[in-house]
N, C-alpha and C positions, 0 to 999 in steps of 0.2 A: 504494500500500500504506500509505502514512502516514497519509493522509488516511480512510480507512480506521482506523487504528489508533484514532485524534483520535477520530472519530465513535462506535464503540465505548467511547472511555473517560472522553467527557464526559457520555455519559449515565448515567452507574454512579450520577453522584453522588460520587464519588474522588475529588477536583480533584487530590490529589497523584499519583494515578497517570495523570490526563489532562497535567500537565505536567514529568513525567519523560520524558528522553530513554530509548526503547525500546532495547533492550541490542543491539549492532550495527549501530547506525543511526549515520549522520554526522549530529555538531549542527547543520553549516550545513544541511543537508536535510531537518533537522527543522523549524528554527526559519523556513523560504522556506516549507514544506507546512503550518505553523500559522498562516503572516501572509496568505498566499493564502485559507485559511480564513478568515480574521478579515474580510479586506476582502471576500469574498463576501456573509460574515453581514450587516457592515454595510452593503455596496451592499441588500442586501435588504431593512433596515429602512428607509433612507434611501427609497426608492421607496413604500414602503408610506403612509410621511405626507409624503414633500413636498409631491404636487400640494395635500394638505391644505388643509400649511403653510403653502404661497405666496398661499393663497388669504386665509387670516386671517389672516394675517402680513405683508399686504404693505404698509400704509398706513403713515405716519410716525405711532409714539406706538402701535404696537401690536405688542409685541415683546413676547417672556415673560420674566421677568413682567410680567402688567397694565402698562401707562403706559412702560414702558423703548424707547427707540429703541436700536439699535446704529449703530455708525459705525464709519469705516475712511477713511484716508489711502492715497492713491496716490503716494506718495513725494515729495508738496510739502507736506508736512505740516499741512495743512487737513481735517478731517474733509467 
């Protein structure tokens, strides 16, 4: 029913009555049926451009933007 209620009040265009808690509802079971929405949305988006991504994205020195590499340490602290 939440879920439900969300999809109903995000589309109005309301943002403040898409994230008021609905009158009777528990906030923890609002705010688990809005975060379950949010990671749906974005597992969704996320599939739509990785395989893209991975493809243009995957050489050293081509990261967005243009010319950027990113880096990350595995806890020895060496990129």
């Amino acid at each position: 029913m939440l879920s439900q209620m969300t999809s109903r009040t995000l589309g109005s265009g309301n943002m403040k009555a898409a994230v008021l808690l609905p009158e009777g509802e528990d906030r923890a079971e609002w705010i688990a049926a809005n975060t379950v929405d949010f990671f749906n949305e974005l597992s969704l988006l996320y599939g739509l451009v990785s395989e893209q991504a991975q493809e243009k994205y995957s050489k050293p020195g081509e990261g967005f933007p243009s010319g950027f590499e990113y880096r990350w340490a595995d806890g020895n602290g060496k990129p």
